[in-house]
FIVEX-567963 format. One record per atom (N, C-alpha, C): x, y, z. Coordinates in steps of 0.001 Angstrom, whole numbers, plus 524288, in hexadecimal, padded with zeros to 5 digits. Layout:
<pts>
XYZ
...
</pts>
This chain:
<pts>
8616130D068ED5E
860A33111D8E973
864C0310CA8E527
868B630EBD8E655
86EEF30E4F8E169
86BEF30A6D8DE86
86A86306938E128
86A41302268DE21
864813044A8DAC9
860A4306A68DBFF
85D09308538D8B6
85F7A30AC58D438
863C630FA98D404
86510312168D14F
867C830F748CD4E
86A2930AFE8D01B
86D92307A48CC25
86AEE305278C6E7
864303037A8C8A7
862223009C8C634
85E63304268C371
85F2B3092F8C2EA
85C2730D1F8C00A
8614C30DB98BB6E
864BA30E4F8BD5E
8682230E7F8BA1D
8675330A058B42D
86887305CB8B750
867AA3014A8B45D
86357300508B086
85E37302CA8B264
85913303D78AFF9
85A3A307DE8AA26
85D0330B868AD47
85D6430FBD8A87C
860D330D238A329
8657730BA08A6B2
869A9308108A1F6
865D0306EC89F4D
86211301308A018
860762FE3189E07
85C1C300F889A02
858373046D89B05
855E1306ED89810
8592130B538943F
85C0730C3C894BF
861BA30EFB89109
860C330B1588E75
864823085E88DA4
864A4302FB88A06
8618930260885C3
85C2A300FF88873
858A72FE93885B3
85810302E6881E2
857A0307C2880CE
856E530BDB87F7F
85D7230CD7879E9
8606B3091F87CB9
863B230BB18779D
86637306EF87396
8635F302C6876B0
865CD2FCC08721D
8610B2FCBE86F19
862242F8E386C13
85D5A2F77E86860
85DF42F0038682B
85A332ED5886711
858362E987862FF
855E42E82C85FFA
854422E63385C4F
853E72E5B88573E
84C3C2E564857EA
848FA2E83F85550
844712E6F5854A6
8426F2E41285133
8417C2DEB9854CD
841432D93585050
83A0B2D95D84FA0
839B52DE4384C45
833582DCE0848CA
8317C2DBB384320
836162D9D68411C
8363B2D7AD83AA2
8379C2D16083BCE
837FD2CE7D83DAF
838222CB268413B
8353A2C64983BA2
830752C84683BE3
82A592C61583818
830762C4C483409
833342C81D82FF1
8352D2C88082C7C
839152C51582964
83AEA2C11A82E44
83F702BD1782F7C
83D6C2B9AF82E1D
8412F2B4D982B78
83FAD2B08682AED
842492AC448305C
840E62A82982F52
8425E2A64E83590
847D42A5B58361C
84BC12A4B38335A
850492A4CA833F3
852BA2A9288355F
850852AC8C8341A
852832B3BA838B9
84F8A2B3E783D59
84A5C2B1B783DD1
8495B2B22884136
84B262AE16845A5
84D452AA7C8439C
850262A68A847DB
854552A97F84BF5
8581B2ADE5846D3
85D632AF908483B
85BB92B45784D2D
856162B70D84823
858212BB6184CB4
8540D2BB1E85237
851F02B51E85330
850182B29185845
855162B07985B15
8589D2AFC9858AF
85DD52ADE485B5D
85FE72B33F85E4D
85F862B5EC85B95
861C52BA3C85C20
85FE22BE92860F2
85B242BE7486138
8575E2C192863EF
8551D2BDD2869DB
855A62B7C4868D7
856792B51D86EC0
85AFB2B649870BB
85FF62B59C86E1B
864612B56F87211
864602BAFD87252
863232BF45870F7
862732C4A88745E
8611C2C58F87751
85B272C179878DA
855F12C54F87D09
858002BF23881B4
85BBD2BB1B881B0
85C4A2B7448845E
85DF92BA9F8899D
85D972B69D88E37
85D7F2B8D98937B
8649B2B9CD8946E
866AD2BE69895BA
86A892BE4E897C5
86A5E2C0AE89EED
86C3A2BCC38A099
86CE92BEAD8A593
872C82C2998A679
876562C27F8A47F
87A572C55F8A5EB
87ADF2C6B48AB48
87CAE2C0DC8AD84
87CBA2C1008B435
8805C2BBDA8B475
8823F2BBD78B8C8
885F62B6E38B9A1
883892B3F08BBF1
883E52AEC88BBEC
8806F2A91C8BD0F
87F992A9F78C4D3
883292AB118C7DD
881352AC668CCAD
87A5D2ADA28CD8E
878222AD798D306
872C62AF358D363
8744F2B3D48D729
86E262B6E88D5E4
86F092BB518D921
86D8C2B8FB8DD28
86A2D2B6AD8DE4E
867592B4298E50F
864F52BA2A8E68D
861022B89A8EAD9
85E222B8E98ED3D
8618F2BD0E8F153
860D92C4268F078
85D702C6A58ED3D
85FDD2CA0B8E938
8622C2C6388E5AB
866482C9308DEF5
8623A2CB4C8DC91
864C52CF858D9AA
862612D2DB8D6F6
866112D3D28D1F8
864DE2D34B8CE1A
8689C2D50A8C722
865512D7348C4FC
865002DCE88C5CD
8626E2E0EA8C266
864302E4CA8BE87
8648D2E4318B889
868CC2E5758B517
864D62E89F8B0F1
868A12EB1D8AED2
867C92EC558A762
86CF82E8D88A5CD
869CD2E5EB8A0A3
86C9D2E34989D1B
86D5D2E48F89843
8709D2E4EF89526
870C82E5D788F6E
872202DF7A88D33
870F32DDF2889B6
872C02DA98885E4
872F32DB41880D1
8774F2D9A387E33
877432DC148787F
8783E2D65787662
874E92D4A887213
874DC2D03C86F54
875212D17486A0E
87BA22CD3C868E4
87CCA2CF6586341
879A92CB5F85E58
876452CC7E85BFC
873F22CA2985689
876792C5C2853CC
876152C21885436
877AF2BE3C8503C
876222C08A84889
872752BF6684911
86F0E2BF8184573
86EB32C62A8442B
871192CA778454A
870302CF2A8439C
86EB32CFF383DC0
871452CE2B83B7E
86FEE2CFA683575
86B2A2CDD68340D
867F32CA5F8360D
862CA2C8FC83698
85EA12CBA5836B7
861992D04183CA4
85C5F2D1ED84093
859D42D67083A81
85C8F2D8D48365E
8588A2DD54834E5
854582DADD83334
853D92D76E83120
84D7D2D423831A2
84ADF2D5A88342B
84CDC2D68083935
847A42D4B683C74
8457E2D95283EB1
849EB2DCC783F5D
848D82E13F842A6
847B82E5B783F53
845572EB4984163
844AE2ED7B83DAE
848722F52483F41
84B022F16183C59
850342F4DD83B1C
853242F662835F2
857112F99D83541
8588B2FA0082F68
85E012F7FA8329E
860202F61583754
8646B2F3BB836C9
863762EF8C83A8D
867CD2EB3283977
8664D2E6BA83D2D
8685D2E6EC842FA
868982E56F846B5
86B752E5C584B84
870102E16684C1E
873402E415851AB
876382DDB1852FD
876772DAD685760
872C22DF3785AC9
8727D2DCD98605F
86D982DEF486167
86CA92DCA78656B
867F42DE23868FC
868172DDC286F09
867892E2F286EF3
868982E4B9874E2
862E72E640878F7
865B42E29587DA8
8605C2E21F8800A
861C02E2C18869F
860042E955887DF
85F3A2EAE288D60
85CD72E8A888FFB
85DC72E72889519
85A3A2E54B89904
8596B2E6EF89D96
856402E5588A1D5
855B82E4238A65C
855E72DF788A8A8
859D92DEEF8AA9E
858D12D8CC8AE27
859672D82D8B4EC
856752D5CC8B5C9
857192D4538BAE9
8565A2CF7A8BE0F
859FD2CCA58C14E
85AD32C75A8C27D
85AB32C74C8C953
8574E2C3678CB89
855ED2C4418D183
85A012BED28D41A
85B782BD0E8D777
85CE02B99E8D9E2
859B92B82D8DDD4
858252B16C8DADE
855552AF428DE91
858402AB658E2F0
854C32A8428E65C
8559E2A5E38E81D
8593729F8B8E584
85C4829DE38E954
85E67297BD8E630
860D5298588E0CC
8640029D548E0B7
8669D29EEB8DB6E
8657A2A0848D88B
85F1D2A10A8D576
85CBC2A24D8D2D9
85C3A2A81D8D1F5
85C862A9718CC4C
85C5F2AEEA8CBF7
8592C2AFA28C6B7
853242B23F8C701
84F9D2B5A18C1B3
851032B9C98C047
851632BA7F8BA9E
852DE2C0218B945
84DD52C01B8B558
84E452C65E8B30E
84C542C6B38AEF0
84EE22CBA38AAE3
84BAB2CDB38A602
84DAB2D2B58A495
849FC2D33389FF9
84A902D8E58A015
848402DA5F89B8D
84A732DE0589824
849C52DE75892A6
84C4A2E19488F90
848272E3D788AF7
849492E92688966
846A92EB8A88723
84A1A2EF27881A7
84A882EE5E87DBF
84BF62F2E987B3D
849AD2F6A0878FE
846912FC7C87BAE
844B72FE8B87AB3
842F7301E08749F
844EC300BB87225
8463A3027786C38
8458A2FCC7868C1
843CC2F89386AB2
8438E2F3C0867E5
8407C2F10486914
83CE52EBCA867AA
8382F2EA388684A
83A162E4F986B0D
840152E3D386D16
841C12DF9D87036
841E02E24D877D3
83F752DD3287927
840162DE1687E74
83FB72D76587F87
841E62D7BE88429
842BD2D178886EE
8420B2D17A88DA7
83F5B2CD4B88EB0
83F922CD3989582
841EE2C6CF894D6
842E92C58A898F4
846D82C0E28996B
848252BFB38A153
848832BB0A8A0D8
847A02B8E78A683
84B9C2B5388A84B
84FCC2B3798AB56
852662B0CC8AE18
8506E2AD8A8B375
852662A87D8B264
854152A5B88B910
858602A3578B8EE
85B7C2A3798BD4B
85F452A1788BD83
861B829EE88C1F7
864AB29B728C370
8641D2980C8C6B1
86ADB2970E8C6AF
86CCA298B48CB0C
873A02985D8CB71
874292921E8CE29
8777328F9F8C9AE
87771289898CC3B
87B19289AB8D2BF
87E4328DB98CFF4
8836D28EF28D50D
88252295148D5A4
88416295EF8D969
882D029ACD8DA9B
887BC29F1E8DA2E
88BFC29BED8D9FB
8900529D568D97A
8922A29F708DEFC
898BF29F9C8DFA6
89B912A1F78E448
8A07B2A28B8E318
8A56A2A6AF8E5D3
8A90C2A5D18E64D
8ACA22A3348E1D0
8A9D129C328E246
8ADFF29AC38E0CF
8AB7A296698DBC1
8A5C52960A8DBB1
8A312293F88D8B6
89E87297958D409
89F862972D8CF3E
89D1429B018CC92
896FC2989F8CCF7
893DA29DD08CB2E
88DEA29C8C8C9E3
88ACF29A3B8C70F
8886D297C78C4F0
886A4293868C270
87FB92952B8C2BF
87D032968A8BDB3
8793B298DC8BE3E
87595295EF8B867
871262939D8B935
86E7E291318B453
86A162953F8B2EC
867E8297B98ADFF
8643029AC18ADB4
85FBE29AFF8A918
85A7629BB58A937
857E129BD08A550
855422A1938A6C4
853902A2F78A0AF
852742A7BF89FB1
84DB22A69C89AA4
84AF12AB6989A7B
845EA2AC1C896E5
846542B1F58945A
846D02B2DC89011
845CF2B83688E75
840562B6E68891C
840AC2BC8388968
839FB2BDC08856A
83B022C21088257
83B252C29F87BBC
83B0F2C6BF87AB6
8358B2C8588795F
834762CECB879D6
82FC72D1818790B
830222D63887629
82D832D77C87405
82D8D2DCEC87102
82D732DB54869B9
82E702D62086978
82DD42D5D286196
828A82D24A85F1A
827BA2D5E285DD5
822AF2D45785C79
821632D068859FB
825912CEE185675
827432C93485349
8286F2C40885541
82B3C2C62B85A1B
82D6D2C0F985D05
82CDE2C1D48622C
82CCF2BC0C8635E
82B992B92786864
8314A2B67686955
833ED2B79F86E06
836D22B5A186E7C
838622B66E8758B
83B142AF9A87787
83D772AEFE87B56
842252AC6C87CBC
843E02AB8B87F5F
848FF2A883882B9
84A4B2A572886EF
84B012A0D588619
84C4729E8A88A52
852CD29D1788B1F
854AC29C988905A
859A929BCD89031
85A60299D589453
85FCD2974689519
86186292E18999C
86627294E889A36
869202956089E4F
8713C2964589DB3
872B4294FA8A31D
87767291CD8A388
87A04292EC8A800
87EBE2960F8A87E
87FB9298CE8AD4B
8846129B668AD8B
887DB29B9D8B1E0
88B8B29D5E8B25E
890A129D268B479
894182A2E38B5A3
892272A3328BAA0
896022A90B8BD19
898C02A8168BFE0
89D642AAB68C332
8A0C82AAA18C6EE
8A26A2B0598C8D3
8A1822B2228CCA9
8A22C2B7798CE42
8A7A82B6B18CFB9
8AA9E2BCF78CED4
8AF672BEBC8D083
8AEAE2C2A98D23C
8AE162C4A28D760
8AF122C93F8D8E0
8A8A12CCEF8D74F
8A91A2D1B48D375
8A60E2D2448D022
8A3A12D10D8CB53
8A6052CE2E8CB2B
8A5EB2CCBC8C38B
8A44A2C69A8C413
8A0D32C4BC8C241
89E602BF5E8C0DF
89F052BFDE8BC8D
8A2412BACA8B9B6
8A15A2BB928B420
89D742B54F8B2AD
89A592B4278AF5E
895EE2B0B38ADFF
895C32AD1B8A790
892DB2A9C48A84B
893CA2A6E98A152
88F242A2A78A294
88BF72A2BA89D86
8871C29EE489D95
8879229C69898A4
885EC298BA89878
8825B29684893C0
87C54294F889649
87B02293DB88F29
87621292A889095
872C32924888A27
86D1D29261889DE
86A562927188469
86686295BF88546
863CB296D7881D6
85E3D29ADD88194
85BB92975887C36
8569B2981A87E76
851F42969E87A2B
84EAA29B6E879D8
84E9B29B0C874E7
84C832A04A871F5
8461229E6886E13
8430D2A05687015
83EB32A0DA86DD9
83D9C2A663869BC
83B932A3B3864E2
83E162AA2A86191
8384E2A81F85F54
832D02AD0585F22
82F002AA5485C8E
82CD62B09585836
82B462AF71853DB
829E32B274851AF
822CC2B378851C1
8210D2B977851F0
81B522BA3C8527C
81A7B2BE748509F
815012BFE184FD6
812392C30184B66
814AE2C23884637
814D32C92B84509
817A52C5BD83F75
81C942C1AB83E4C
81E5D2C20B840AF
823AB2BC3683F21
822362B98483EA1
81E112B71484181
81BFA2B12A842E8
819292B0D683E26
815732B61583D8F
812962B50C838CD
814F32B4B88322A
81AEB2B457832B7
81D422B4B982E2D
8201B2ADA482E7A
81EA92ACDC831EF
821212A6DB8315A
825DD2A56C83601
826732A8A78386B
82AB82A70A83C66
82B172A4F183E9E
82E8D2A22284083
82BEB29D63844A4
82FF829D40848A4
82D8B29ABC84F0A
82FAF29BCA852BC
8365E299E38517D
8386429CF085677
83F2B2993185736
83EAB2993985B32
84221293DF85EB1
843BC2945186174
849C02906F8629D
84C682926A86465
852F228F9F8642D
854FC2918786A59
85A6128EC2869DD
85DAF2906086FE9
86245290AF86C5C
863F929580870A3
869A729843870D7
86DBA295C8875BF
8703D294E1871C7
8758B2936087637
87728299C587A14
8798D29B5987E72
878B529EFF88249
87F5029E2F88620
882612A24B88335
887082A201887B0
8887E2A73D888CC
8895A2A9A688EF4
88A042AD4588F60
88F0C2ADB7894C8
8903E2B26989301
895DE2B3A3896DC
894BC2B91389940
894A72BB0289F06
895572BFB18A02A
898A72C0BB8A57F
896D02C48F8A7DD
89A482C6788ADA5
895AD2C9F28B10A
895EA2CA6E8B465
8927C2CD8D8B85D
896F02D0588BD13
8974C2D5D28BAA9
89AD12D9978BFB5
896A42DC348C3A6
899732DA9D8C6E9
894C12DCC48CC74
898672E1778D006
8958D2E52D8CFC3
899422EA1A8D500
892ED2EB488D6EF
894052E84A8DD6A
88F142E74C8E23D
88AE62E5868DE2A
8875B2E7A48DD53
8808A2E5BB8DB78
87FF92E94A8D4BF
885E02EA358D33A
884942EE4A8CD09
8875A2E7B08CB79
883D62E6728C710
887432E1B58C4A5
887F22E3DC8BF50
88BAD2E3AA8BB3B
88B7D2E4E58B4FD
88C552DE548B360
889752DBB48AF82
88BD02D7A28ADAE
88AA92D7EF8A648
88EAC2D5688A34C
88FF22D3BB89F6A
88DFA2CDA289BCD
88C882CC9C89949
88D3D2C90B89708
88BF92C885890A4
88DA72C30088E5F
88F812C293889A9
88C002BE1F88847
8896D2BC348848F
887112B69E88385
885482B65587E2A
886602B1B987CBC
8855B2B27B875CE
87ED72AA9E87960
87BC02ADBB87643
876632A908874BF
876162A82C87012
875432A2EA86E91
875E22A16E869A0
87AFB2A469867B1
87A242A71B86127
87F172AB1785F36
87EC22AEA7861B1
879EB2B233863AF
87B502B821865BE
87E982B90D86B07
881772BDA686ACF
884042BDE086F41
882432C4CD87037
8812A2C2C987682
881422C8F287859
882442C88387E52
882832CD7F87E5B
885FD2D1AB88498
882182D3F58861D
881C42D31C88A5C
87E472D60389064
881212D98889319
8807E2DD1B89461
8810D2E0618993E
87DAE2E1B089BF4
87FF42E0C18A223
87B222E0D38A774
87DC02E3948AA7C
87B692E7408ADDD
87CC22EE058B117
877E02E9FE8B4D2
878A52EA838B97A
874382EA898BD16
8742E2E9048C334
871182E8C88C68F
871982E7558CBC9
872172E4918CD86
875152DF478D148
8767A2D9318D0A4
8777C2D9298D76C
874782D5AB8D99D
874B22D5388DF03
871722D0CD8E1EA
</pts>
């Protein structure tokens, strides 16, 4: 019953949230010529890209990582976005609540997924993980974890857009505190439709270079973790509250 209460809690956080950030409503989109629309596809993949904000360890067989996430992704290209969006001011980040949750399989392997919604904005994203710990880590040898991920954005009527990504990473537990660091790339599919397309736009697609640094504090099965990662130019911060066991 705690642990129910814990994760109602977590529910509420997460719907709080969504309710008091904003992102940018990209429906002037049509309006851009392709050189903005390159930037602010740069801009809007490395936002909705997969962050796990977890240390390379596996949960195994029967782990459970059930969280609210925040991520705040700061704009390269801000002075860009009033183009696109329809606003009388431009933005500088885009902040994106979630749900995520990651199972531990068998032979190291661990699926996650998540979804995010900003209720007040026409961006939402679902997004998918596997991951595969080369080492499993112990004691006296850190974790060693290779991973690919898929995200999808939905909700703009203009654009079609997805993500692919690859990273390996590197944890070592102390006590409570694992602290973690990856690289890796993302391929970004950025496609323009209805009116955009019909104004001449034409697809993109490119890869982002992907380096990220965080920590995971654990007291019993409450984990809080942190992290930091700039893709391509943008850089943004996650925070994760949730259940880890």
């Amino acid at each position: 019953m705690k642990y129910f209460k814990t994760l109602s809690l977590f529910a509420v956080f997460a719907l709080f949230t969504q309710n008091v950030v904003a992102a940018p409503n990209l429906n002037l989109i049509d309006t851009l010529g392709q050189n903005f629309f390159r930037l602010l596809s740069e801009d809007v993949g490395a936002a909705i890209s997969y962050r796990a904000v977890q240390p390379a360890e596996p949960l195994k067989v029967p782990g459970f990582d059930i969280s609210a996430v925040v991520s705040v992704s700061e704009l390269v290209n801000a002075d860009k976005w009033l183009s696109a969006i329809d606003a009388t001011n431009s933005t500088t980040q885009i902040i994106l609540p979630k749900i995520q949750a990651t199972i531990g399989l068998p032979y190291s392997f661990d699926i996650g997924a998540f979804y995010s919604n900003s209720s007040n904005t026409d961006i939402s994203v679902t997004g998918a993980e596997l991951k595969y710990a080369i080492l499993d880590g112990s004691t006296l040898v850190p974790a060693v974890a290779v991973r690919t991920t898929y995200t999808k954005l939905d909700g703009i009527d203009q654009l079609y857009m997805d993500t692919k990504s690859a990273d390996i990473s590197i944890s070592k537990g102390f006590a409570f505190f694992t602290p973690y660091a990856g690289v890796g790339s993302v391929w970004v599919t950025s496609k323009p439709r209805a009116e955009a397309a019909a104004v001449g736009l034409k697809d993109e697609s490119f890869q982002l270079n992907k380096y990220f640094v965080g920590a995971n504090f654990a007291l019993t099965i409450i984990s809080l973790a942190i992290e930091g990662d700039k893709t391509g130019d943008a850089t943004s911060y996650s925070v994760k509250l949730g259940l880890r066991w």
